[in-house]
C-alpha positions in Angstrom: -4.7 -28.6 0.6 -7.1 -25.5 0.5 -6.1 -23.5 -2.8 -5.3 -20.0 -1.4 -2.3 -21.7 0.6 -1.4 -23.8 -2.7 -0.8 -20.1 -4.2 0.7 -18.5 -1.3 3.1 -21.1 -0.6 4.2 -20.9 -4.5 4.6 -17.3 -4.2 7.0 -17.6 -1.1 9.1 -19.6 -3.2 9.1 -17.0 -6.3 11.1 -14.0 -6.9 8.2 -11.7 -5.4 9.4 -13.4 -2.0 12.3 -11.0 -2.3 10.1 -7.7 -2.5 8.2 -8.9 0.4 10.7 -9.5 2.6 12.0 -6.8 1.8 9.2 -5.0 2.7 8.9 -6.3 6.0 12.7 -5.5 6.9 11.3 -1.8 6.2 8.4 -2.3 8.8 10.9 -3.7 11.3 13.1 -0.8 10.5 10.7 1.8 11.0 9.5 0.4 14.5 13.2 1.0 15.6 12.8 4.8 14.8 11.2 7.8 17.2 8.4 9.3 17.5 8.7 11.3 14.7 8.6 8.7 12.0 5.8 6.8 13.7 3.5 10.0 13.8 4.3 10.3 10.1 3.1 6.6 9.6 0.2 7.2 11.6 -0.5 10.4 9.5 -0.1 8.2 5.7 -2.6 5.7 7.1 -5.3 7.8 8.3 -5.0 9.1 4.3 -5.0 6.1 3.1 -8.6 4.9 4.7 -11.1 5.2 2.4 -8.6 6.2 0.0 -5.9 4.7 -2.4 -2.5 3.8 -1.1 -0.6 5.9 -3.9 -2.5 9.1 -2.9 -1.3 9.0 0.6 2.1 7.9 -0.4 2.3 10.9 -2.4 1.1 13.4 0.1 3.4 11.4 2.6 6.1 11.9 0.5 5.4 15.8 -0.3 4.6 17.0 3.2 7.0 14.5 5.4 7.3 14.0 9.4 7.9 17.6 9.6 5.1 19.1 8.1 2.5 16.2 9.4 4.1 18.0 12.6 4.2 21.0 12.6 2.8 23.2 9.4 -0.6 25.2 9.4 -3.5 23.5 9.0 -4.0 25.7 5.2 -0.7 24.5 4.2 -1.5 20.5 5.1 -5.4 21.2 3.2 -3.6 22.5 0.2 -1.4 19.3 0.0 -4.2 16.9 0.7 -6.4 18.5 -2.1 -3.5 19.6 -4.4 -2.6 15.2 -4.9 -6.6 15.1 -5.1 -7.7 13.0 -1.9 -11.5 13.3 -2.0 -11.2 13.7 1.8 -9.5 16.6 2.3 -11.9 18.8 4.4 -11.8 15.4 6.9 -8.0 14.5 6.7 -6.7 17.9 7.4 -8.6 17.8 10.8 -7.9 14.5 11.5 -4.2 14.7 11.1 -4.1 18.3 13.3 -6.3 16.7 16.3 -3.6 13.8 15.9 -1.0 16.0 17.0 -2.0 15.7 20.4 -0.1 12.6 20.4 3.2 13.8 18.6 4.7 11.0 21.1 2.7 8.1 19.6 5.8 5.7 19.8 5.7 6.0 23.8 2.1 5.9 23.9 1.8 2.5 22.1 4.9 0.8 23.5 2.7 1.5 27.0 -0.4 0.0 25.6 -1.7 -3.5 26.4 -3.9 -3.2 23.9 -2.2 -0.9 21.3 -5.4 -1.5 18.8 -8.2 -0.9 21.2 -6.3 2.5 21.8 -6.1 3.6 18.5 -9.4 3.1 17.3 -10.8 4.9 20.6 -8.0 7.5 20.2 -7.3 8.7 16.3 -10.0 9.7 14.8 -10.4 8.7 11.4 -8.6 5.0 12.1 -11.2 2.1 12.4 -9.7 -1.5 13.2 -8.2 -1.6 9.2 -6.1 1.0 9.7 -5.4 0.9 13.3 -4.0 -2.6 12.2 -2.2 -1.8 8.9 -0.6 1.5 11.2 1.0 -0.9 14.0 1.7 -3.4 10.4 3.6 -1.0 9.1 5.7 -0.1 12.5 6.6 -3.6 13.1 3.7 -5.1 14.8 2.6 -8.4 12.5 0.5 -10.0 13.9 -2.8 -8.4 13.2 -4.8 -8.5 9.7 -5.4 -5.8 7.3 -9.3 -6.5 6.3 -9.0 -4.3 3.1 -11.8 -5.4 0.4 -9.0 -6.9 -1.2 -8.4 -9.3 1.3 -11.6 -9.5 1.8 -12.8 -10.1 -1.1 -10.0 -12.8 -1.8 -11.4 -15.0 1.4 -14.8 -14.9 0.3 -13.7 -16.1 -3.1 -11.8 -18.7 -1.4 -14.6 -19.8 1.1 -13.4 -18.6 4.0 -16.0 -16.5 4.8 -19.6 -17.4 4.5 -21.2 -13.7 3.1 -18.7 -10.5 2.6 -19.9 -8.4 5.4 -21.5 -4.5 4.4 -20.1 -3.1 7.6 -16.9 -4.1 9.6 -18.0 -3.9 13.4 -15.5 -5.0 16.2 -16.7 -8.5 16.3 -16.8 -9.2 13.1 -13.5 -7.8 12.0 -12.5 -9.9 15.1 -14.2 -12.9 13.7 -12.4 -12.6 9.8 -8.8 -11.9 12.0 -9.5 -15.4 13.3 -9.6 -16.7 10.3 -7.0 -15.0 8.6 -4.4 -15.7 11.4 -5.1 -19.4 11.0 -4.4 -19.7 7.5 -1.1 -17.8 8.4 -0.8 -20.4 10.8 -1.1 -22.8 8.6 1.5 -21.6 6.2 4.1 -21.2 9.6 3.8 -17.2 8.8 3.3 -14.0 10.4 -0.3 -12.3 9.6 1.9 -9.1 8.3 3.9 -11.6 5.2 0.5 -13.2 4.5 -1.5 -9.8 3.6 1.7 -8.9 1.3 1.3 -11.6 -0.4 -2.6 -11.5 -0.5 -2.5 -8.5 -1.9 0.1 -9.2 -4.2 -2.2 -11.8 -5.6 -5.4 -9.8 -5.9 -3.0 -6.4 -7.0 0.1 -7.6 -9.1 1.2 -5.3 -6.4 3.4 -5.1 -3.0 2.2 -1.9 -1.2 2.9 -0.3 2.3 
């Protein structure tokens, strides 16, 4: 039996299984709420790309649904910079052209394709975080290709070369892969990136 679903499978039966279910009851929970909530999500992860996850949990946390909706553009740049995201200039215009779709909950439950329409829709959301957004909303079956996971499959040999760039079809290609092994382990792709990154992290992040 390959070695990363020796540890995974180890890990499901430790006390960290706890935290990440957990976890994913919060993800289910948050798909329940409105638009609102979901535009607030949507806000956290396009801070959190190319960023750390603590920084845009903080400005999440500071500036809430509310403000992601509806406070001046100066008062959201001051926040961004004032929890020191190197992006702030970027985010702040992100976030505001974002608020042309305050009713993101509607627009994805439409979608066919609720991926394909965020990367072509939200700018500053590539596949990554258009995947850990619908993650994190209650949508588990796509893969977050952070480097940590990333760099965990190429230790593992899953991959043959870590890739410089993360085009469509590659991204595409590595979510193959990924959603086997979750196969493998009779999991969802959203419970095998907790734990992932809970063994590359010590951590269990949103």
């Amino acid at each position: 039996m390959n070695q990363l679903i020796k540890t995974i499978k180890k890990l499901k039966q430790s006390p960290i299984s706890k935290t990440v279910n957990k976890r994913l009851k919060e993800f289910e929970d948050l798909g329940k709420k409105g638009n609102d909530d979901w535009f607030c999500e949507l806000c956290f992860c396009i801070l959190t790309a190319n960023s750390k996850a603590r920084t845009a949990l903080s400005i999440q946390e500071e500036f809430g649904a509310n403000g992601f909706l509806s406070k001046p553009q100066d008062s959201l740049y001051n926040c961004i910079k004032r929890n020191k995201h190197r992006f702030h200039n970027k985010k702040t215009k992100y976030i505001i052209e974002a608020r042309k779709h305050k009713n993101i909950k509607e627009i994805i439950k439409k979608e066919k394709e609720p991926r394909e329409w965020l990367v072509k829709n939200i700018k500053g959301l590539g596949w990554k975080e258009s995947s850990h957004f619908l993650r994190n909303v209650g949508y588990f079956d796509y893969a977050i290709l952070d480097r940590h996971i990333i760099n965990l499959l190429d230790e593992q040999g899953y991959i043959k070369q870590k890739p410089k760039n993360l085009s469509k079809n590659i991204y595409l290609a590595i979510e193959k892969q990924f959603i086997d092994i979750a196969c493998k382990l009779g999991t969802t792709s959203a419970e095998l990136d907790l734990y992932m990154w809970y063994k590359k992290t010590g951590k269990v992040l949103k």
